[in-house]
N, C-alpha and C positions, 0 to 999 in steps of 0.2 A: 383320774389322770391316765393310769394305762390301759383303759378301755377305751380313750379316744387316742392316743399313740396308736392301740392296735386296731381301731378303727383306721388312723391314716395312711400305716403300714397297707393294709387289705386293700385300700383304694389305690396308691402307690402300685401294689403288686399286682388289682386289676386294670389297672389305665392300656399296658399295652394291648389287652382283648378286649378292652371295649374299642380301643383304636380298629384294631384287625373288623371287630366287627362293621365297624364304620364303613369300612373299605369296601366288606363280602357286601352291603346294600348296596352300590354303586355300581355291582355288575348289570349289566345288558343282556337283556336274551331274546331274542326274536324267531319265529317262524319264518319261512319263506315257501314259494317252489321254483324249481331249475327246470326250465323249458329250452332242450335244445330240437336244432331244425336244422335237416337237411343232410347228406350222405347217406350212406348204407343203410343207414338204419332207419330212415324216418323220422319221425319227430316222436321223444322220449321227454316223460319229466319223473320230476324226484322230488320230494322233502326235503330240507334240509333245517337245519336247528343253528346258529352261532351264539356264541355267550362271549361277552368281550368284558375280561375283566377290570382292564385301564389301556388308558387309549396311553400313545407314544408320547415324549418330550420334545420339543425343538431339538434338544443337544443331542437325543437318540438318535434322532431320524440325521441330524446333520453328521453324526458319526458312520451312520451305516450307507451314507452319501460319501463320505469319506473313502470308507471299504473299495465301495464298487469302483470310486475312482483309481486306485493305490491297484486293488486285488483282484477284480471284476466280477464277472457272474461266479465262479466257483469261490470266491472269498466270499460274497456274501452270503451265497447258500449256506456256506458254513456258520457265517454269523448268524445266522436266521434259524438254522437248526439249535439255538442255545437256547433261545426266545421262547416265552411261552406268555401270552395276553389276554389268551382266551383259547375257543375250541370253536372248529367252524366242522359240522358233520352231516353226514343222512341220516336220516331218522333212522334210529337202529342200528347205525355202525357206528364206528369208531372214529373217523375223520383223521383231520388233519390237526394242527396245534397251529394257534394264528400268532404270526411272530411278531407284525407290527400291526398297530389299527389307528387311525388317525378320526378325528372327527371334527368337523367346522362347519361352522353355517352359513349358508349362501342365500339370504335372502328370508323368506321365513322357510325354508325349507333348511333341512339337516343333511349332511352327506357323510356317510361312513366309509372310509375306506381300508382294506384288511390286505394283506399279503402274508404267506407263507410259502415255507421252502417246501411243495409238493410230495408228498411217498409217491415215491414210483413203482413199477411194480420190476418182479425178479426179470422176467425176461425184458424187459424195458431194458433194465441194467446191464444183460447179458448177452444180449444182443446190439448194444451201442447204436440202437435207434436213432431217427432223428429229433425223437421228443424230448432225451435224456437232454439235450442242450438247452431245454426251456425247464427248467426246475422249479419254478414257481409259481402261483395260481394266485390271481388277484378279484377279489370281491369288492364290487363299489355300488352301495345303494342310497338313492334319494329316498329321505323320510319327512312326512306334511309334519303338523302339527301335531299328530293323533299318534305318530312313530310308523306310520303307515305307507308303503310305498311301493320301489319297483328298482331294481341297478340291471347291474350285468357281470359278467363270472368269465373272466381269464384262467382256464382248468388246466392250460399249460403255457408260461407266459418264463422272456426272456428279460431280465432290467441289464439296463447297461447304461457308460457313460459314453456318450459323440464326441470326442476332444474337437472334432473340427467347428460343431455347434453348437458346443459349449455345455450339454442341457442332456437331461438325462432321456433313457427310452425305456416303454415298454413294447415289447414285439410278442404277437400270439403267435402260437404255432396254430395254423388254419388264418384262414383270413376272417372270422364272424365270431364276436362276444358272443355268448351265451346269454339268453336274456333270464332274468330273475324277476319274481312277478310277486306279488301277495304277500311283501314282506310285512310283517306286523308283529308287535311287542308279543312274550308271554307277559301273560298275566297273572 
């Protein structure tokens, strides 16, 4: 008899890590590359890696809808800088921390979509550029069946509410998405 009490103690005591474990299987991680075009520099690409640990809630996302209505873009930067759902990076750096990540299916394809509140850099800040007004970066990629696909990459991006048309916005700083190509599962 006290070898199965402390048998069901030790199951008891492991249930929450097997849970947590349950959870860490459910992350996402994909490859991609960032292909931009056009200005000074020509045309540039890059690696990038994101890990999405849990996508958002309805009540989340309708709170942080809330925010921008009530606070606007500097209230939700804030709330966005608390968040942390994943990691969206270059290969070899450090990245950014993805605050919200939503996922739904449209059809047999998958769309992920990710936002965070952007690092900027010190003279960005120091200099009260006109980028510091766009504080956040948005990633939206189509994925087939195989998790394989292609989006596009908001690198400085403004959300707001239109009281006049009711409906939220997102505004790039530049007028051209960044297009995102080769996205696919690691494996």
């Amino acid at each position: 008899m006290p070898k199965l009490a402390l048998l069901l103690a030790g199951l008891v005591l492991l249930s929450p890590s097997l849970r947590g474990q349950e959870q860490k299987t459910t992350r996402e991680e994909y490859a991609a590359t960032v292909v931009a075009t056009g200005g000074g520099a020509g045309t540039k690409s890059i690696m990038i890696d994101f890990r999405i640990d849990r996508y958002a809630t309805e009540e989340e996302v309708a709170g942080l809808a809330q925010i921008v209505r009530e606070k606007g873009t500097d209230g939700l930067r804030s709330a966005l800088e608390k968040l942390e759902v994943g990691r969206i990076n270059p290969v070899a750096g450090t990245g950014n921390s993805i605050a919200v990540a939503r996922k739904r299916k449209e059809g047999a394809n998958t769309i992920i979509t990710m936002v965070t509140a952007r690092n900027m850099t010190f003279l960005e800040q120091y200099m009260g550029t006109r980028t510091k007004d766009y504080p956040f970066a948005y990633l939206r990629v189509q994925l087939n069946e195989k998790g394989e696909g292609s989006g596009k990459l908001l690198a400085a991006a403004r959300i707001k509410f239109d009281q006049k048309k009711g409906h939220y916005e997102i505004e790039s700083y530049g007028n051209q998405y960044v297009r995102v190509i080769n996205v696919r599962p690691w494996k």
